[in-house]
RODO-2510 file (C-alpha; in nm, 4 decimals, decimal comma):
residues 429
     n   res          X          Y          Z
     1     x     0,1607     0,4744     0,4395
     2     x     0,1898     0,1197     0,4595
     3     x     0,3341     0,0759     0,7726
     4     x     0,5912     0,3522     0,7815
     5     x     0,9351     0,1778     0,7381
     6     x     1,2745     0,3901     0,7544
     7     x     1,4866     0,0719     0,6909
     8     x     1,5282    -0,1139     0,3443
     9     x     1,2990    -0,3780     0,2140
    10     x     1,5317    -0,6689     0,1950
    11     x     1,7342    -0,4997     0,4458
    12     x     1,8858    -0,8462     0,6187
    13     x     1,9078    -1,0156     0,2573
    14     x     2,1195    -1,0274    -0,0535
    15     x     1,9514    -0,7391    -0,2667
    16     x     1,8906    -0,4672     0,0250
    17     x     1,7216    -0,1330    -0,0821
    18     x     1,8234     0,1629     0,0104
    19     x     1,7012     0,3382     0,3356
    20     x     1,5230     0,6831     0,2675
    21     x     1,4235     0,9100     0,5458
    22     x     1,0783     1,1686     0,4592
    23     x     0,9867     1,4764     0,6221
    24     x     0,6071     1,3293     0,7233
    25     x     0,5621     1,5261     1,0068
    26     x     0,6547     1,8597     0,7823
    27     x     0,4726     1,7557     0,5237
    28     x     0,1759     1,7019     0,7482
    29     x     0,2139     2,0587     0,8930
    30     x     0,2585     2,2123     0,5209
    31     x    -0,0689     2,0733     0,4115
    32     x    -0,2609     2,2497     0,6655
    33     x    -0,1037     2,5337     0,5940
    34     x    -0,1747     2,5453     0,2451
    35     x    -0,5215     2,4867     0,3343
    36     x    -0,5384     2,7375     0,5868
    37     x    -0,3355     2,9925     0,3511
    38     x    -0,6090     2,9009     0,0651
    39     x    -0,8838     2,9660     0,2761
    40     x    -0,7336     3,2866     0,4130
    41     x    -0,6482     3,4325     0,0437
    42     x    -0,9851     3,3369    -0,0774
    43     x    -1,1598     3,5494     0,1824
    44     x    -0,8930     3,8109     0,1289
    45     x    -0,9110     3,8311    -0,2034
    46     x    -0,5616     3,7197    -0,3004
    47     x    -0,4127     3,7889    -0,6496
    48     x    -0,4756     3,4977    -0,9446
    49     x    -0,1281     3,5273    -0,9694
    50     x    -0,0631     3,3656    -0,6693
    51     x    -0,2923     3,1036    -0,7557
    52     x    -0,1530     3,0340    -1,0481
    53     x     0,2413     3,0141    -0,9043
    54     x     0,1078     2,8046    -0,6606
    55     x    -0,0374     2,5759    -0,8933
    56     x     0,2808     2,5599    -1,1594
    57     x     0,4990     2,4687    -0,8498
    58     x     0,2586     2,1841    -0,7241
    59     x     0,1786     2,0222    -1,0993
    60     x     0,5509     2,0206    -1,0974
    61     x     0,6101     1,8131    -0,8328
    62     x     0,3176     1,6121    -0,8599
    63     x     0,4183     1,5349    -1,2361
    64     x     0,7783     1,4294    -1,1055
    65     x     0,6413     1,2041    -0,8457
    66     x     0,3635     1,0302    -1,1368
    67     x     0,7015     0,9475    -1,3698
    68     x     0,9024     0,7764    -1,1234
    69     x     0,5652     0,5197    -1,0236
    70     x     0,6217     0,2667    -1,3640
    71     x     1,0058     0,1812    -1,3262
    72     x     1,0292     0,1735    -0,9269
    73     x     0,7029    -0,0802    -0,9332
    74     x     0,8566    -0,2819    -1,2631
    75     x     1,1888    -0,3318    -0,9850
    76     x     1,0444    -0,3550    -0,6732
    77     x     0,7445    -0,6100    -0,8024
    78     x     1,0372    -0,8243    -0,9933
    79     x     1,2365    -0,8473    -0,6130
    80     x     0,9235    -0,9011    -0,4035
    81     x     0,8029    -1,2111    -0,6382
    82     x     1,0818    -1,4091    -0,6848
    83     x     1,1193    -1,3352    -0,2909
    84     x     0,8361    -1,4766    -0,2161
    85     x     0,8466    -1,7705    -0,4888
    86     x     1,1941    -1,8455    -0,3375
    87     x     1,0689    -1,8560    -0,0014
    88     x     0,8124    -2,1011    -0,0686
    89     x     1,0399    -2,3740    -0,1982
    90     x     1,1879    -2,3459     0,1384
    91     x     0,9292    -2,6111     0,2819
    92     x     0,5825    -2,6584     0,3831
    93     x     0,5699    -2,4241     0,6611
    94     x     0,6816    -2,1505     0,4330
    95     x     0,3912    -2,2854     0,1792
    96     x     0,1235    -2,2963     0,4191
    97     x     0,2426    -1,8996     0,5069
    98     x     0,2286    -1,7851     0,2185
    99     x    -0,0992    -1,9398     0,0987
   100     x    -0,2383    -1,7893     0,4407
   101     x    -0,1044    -1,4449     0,3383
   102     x    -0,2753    -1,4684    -0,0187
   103     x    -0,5860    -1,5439     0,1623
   104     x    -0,5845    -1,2608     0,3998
   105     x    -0,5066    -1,0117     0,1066
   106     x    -0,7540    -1,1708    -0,1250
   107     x    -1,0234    -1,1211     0,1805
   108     x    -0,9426    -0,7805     0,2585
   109     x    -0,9432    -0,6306    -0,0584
   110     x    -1,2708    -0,8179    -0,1553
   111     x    -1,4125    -0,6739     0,1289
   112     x    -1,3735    -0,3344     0,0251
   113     x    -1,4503    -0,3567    -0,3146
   114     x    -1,8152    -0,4631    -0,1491
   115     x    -1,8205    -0,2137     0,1553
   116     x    -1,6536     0,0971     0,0350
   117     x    -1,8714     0,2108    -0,3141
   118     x    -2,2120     0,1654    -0,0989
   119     x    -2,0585     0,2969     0,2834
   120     x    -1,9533     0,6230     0,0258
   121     x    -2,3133     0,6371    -0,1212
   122     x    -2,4275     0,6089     0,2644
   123     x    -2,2439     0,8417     0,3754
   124     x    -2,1139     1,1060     0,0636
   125     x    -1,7923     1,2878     0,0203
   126     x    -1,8302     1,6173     0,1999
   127     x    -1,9179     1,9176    -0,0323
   128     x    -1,5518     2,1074    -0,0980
   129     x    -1,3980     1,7875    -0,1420
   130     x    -1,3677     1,8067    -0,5357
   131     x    -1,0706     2,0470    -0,4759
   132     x    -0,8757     1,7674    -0,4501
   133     x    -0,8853     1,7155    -0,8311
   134     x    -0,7600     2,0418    -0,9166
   135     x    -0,4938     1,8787    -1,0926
   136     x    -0,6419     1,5923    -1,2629
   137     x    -0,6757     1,5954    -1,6162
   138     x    -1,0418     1,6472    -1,7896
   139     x    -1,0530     1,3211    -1,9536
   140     x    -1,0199     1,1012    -1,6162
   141     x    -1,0273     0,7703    -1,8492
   142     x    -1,3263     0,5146    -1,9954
   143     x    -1,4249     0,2022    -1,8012
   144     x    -1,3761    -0,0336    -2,0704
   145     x    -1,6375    -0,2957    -2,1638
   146     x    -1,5814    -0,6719    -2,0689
   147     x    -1,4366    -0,8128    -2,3526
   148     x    -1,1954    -0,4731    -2,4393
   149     x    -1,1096    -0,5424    -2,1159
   150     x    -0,9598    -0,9227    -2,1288
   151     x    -0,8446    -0,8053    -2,4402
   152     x    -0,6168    -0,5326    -2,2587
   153     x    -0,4813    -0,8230    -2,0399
   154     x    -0,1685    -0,9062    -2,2621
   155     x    -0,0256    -0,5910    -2,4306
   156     x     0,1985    -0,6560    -2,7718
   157     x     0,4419    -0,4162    -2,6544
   158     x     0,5076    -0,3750    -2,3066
   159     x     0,7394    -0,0763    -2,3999
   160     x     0,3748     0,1116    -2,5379
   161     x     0,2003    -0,0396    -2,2047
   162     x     0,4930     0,1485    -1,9545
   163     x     0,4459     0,4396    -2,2332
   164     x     0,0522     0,4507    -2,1492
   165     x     0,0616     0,3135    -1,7871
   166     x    -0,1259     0,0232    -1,8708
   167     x    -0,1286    -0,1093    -1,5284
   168     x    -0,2984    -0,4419    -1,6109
   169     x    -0,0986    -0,5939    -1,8716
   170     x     0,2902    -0,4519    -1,6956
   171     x     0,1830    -0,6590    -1,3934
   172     x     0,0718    -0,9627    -1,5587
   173     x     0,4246    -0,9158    -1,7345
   174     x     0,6641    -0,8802    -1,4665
   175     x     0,4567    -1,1572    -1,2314
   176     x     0,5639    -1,3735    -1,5597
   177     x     0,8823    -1,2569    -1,5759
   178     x     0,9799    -1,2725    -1,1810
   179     x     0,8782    -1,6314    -1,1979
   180     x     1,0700    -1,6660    -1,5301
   181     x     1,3866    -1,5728    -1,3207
   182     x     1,3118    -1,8794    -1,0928
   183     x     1,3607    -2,0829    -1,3474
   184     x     1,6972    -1,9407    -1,4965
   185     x     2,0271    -2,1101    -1,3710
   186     x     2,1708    -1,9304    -1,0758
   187     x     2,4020    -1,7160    -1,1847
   188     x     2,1645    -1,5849    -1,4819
   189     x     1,9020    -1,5529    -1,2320
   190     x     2,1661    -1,3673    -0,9805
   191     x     2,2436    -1,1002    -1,2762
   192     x     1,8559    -1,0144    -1,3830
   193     x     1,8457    -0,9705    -0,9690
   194     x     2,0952    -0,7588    -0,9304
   195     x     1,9792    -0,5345    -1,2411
   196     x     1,6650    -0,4944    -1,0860
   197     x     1,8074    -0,4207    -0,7323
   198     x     2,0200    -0,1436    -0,8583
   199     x     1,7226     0,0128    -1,0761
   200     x     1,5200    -0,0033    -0,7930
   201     x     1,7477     0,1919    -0,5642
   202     x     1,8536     0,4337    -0,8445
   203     x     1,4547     0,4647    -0,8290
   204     x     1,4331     0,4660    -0,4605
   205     x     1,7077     0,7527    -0,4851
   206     x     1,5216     0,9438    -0,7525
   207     x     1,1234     0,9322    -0,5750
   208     x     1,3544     1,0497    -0,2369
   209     x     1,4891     1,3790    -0,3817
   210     x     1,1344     1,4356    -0,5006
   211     x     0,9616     1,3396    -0,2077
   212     x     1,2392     1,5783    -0,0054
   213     x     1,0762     1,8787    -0,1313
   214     x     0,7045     1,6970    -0,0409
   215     x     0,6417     2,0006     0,1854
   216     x     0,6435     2,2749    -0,0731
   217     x     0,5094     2,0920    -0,3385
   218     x     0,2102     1,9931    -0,1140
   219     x     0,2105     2,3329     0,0387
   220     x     0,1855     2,4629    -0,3112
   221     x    -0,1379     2,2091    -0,3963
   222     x    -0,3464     2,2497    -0,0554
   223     x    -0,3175     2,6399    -0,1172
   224     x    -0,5420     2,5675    -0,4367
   225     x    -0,7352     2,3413    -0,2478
   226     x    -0,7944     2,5906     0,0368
   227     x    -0,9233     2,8316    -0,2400
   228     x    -1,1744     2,6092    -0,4042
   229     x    -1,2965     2,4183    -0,1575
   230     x    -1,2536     2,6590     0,2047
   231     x    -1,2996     2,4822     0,5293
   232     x    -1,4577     2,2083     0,3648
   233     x    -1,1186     2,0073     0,2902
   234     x    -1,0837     1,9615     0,6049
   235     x    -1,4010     1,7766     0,6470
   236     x    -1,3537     1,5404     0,3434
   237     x    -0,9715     1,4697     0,4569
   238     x    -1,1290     1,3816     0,7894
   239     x    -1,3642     1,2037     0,6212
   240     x    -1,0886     1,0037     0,4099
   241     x    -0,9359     0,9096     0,7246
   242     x    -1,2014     0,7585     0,9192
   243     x    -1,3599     0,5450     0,5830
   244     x    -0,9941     0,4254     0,4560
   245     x    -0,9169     0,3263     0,8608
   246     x    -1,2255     0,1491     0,8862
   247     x    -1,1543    -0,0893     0,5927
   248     x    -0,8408    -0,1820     0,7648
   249     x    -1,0117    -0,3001     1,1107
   250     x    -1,1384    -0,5692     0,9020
   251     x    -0,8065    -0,6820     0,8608
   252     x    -0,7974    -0,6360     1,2100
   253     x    -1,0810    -0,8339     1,3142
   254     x    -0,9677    -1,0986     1,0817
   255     x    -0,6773    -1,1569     1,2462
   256     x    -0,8578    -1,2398     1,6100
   257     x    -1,0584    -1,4604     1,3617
   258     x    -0,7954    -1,6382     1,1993
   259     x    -0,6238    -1,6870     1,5450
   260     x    -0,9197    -1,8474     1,6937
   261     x    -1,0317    -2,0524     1,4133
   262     x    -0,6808    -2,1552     1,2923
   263     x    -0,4424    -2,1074     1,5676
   264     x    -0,6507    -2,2357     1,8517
   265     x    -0,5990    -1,9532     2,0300
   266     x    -0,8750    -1,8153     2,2673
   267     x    -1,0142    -1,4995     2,1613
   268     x    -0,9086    -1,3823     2,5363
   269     x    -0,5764    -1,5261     2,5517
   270     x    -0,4802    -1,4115     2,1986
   271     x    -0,5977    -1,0852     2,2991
   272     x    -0,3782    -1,0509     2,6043
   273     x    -0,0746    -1,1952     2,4413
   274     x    -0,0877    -0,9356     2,1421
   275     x    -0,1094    -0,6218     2,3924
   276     x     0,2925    -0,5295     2,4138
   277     x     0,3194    -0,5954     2,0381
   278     x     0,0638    -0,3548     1,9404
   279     x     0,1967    -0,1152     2,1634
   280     x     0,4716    -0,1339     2,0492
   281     x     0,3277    -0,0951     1,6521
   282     x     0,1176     0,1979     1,7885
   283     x     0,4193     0,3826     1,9073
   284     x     0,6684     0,3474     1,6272
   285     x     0,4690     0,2318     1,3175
   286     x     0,6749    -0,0166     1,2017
   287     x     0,6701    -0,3891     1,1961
   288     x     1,0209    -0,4188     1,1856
   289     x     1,0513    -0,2163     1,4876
   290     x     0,7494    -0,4373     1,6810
   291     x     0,9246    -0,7835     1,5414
   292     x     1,0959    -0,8690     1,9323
   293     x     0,7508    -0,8104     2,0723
   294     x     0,5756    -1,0312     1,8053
   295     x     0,8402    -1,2953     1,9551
   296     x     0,7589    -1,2384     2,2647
   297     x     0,3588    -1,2204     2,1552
   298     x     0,4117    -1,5459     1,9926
   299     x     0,6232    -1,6720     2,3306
   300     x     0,2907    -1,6060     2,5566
   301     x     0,0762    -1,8311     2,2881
   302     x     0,2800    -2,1033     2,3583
   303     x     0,3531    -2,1498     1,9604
   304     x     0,7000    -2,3410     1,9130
   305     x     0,9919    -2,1271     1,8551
   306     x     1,1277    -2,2489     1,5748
   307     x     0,7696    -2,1839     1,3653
   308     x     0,7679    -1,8017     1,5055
   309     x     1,1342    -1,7439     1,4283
   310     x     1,1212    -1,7958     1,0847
   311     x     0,7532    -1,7315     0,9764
   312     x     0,7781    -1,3810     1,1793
   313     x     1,0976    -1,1856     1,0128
   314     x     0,9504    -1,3143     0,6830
   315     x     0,6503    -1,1855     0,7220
   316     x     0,7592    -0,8460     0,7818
   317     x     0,9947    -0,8640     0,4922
   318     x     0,7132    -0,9944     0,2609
   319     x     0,3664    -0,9395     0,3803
   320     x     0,1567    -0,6437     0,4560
   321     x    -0,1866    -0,7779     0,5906
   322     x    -0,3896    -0,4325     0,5663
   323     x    -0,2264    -0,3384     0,2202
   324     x    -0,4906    -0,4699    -0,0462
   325     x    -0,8123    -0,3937     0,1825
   326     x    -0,6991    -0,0258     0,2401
   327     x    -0,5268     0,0775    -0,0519
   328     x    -0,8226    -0,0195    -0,2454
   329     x    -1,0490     0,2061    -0,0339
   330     x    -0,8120     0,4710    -0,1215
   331     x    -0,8655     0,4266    -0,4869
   332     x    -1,2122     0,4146    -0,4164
   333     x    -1,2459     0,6924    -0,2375
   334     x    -1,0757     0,8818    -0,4956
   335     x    -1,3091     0,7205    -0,7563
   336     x    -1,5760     0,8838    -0,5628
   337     x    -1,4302     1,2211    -0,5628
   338     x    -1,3739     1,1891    -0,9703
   339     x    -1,7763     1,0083    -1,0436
   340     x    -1,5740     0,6974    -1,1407
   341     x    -1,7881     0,4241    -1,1643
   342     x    -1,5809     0,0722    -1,1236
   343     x    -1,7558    -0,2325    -1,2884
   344     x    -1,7112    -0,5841    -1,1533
   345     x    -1,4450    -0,7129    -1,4003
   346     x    -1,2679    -0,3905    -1,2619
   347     x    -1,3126    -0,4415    -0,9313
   348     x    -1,1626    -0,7990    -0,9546
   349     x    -0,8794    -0,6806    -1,1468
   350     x    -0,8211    -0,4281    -0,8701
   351     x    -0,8255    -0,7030    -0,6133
   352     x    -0,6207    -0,9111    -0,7952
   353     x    -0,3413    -0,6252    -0,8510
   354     x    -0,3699    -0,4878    -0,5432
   355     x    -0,2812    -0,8551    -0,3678
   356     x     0,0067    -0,8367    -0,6128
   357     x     0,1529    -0,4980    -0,5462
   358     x     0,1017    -0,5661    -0,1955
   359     x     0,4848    -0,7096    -0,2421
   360     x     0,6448    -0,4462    -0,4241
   361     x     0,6519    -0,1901    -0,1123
   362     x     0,7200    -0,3818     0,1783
   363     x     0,9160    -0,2176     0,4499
   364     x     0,9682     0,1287     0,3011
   365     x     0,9212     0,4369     0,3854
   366     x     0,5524     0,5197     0,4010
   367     x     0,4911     0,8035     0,1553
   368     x     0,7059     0,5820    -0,0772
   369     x     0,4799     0,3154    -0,0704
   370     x     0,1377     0,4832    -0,0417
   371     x     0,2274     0,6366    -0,3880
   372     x     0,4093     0,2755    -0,5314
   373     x     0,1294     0,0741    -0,3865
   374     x    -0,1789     0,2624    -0,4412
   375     x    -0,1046     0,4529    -0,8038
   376     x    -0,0617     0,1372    -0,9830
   377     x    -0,4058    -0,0222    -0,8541
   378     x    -0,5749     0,3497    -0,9140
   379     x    -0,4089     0,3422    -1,2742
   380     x    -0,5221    -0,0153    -1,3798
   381     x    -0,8935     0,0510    -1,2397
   382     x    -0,9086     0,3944    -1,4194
   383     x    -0,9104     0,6141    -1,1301
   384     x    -0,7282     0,9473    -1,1577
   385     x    -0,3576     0,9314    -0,8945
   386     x    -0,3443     1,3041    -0,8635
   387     x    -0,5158     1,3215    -0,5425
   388     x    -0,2432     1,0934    -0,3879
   389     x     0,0093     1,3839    -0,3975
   390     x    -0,2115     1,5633    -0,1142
   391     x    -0,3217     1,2480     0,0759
   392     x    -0,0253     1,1040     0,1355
   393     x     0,0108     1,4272     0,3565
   394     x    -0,2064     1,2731     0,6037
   395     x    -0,1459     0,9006     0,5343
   396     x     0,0027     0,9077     0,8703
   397     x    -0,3349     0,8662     1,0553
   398     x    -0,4801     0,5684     0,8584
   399     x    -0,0927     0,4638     0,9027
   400     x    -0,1582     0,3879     1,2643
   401     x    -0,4490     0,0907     1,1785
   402     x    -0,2136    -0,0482     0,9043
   403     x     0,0808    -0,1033     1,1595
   404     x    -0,1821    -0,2270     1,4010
   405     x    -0,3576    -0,4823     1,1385
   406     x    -0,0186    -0,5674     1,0134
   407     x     0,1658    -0,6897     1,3475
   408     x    -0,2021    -0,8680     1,4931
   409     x    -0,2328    -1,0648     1,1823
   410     x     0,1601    -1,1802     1,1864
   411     x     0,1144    -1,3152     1,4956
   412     x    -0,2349    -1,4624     1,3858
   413     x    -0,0804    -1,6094     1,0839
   414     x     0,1929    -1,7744     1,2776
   415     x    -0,0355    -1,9521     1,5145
   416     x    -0,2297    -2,0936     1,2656
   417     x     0,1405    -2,2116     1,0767
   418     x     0,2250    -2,3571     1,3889
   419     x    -0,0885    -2,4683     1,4650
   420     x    -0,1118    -2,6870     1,1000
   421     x     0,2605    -2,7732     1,1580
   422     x     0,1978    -2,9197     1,4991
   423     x    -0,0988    -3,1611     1,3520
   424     x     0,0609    -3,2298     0,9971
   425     x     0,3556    -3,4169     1,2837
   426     x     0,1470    -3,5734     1,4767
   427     x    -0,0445    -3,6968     1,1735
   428     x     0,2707    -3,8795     0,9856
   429     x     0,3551    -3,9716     1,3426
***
């Protein structure tokens, strides 16, 4: 879920997003009942009829949650970018954050692109599990070859590219285009802004209503699961959740790393200090909800107020630590399920993306962003994004280590800002 948010993005700034509440919890419950009612009507003997209503209502809604992922990424990418270009320019602290944040999302996602393919081969999808593709097409896409591949990096017509969901060369676009705005006088750049603020809440609106009726239409999907693949779905989604979790404790660890190494904190001490903030993230799953204990996290290292004050709310605005190492292992995991093999130039492409899209969903609601974060990267990387509709169902377990990874590494991040701050002074001093 991406560190379930029920506030705006930009919720504090000029170009706020709207604030969308989801039924998680009922669409938790509705996908165990459509797994359970599968199972039950397979032994049963239910009618094909049912089967097939079940499956009309569930391609439905999963084919008007695919056609709202293109438009609310082109917005929410734009806004996130020139964010975070505009943030740098405020000064070297905000430079040294952000090239800090790059690293960790660069480091994560590498990570799983290395782990996840042979930790699946090591330990294989449960048996059942190919249920979960019920609703993919037959033709799942080619890998293409190296060269067809830089060649697909720059599209003539980006109208064709949103036409075909070519991931690769729409990102590459708007990245151009969001720093393209930058450099616009301010009242140009204030109208392209405000364009793409109000498409992405019209968007934000539109994926909302869909994702309202989540519980039926992933009701409707887990009941053909449940008759394909019987008890075995629940092994593979248990499965899922364990092997996408464990990708983000690297994150995790990273963070006690990157404090140690780069904010001189004691592994001890920085342990200690981050107990009430995770806490805190544990219980509601939201950074912006665990930013006063960051402060006070950041209070017990000692780090100077004035670094934690303004690198802290701007990292929760703009940075998701876990994003790029776990939604990767999502799209791998579904590569799995489909027999998708990913090449290298595709696996750096998906790292590469994945960093980048890591800034069009922060702080909104999780099921929003698992699908806005995660279908782009499985697009571009030729992995199928039907199996999203069902996983985001239990997103809300992995949920718990993203919100975890997230609020350690803010805090990490900060000491090592303050930390570099502290000796760039003393050095000019």
């Amino acid at each position: 879920m991406l560190d379930s948010e029920n506030t705006g993005a930009a919720g504090q700034g000029k170009f706020a997003l709207v604030s969308i509440r989801l039924p998680v919890a009922l669409t938790f419950a509705a996908l165990v009942a459509g797994l359970g009612a599968g199972i039950v009507g397979a032994l049963a003997g239910a009618p094909a009829l049912v089967g097939e209503i079940a499956g009309l209502i569930g391609g439905l809604w999963l084919r008007a949650l695919q056609m709202t992922i293109i438009p609310l990424v082109a917005a929410l990418l734009v806004l996130g970018l020139v964010q975070m270009i505009l943030a740098a320019r405020v000064g070297t602290v905000a430079r040294r954050m952000i090239a800090l944040m790059v690293f960790v999302q660069l480091a994560g996602g590498t990570f799983t692109s290395f782990v996840m393919p042979p930790l699946l081969r090591a330990f294989p999808v449960p048996q059942g599990a190919s249920a979960f593709l019920a609703q993919t097409p037959s033709e799942v896409g080619e890998v293409p070859k190296v060269l067809d591949f830089l060649a697909s990096l720059v599209s003539p017509n980006i109208v064709a590219a949103a036409a075909e969901t070519a991931m690769l060369p729409l990102t590459l676009f708007f990245v151009m285009f969001a720093v393209a705005i930058t450099r616009l006088p301010e009242d140009q750049g204030d109208r392209l802004m405000g364009f793409f603020h109000a498409l992405g809440n019209a968007m934000l609106l539109i994926i909302g209503w869909v994702l309202s009726a989540a519980p039926v239409g992933v009701f409707a999907l887990a009941y053909g699961v449940g008759v394909q693949s019987g008890g075995g779905a629940f092994a593979a989604l248990g499965h899922y959740v364990l092997t996408v979790t464990l990708m983000g404790t690297f994150v995790f660890v990273l963070a006690y790393v990157i404090a140690a190494v780069r904010g001189g904190s004691g592994l001890g001490g920085f342990a200690r200090a981050m107990l009430p903030a995770q806490a805190v993230a544990l219980s509601t799953q939201s950074s912006l909800a665990s930013l006063p204990a960051m402060l006070d996290s950041a209070g017990r290292l000692g780090l100077r107020p004035s670094t934690a004050e303004f690198v802290l709310p701007l990292a929760v605005v703009i940075f998701r630590a876990t994003s790029a190492a776990m939604n990767l292992a999502v799209v791998y995991y579904i590569a799995a399920l489909a027999g998708v093999e990913v090449p290298l130039t595709v696996a750096i492409a998906g790292i590469l993306i994945a960093s980048v899209i890591s800034l069009s969903a922060v702080s909104l609601p999780g099921s929003i962003s698992f699908v806005v974060s995660i279908g782009p990267i499985a697009l571009a990387m030729g992995v199928p994004v039907e199996p999203l509709a069902l996983l985001v169902a239990v997103e809300m377990l992995p949920d718990l280590m993203r919100t975890l990874g997230n609020v350690t590494m803010n805090v990490a991040v900060t000491s090592a800002v303050d930390r570099s701050a502290e000796q760039a002074n003393a050095a000019a001093t």
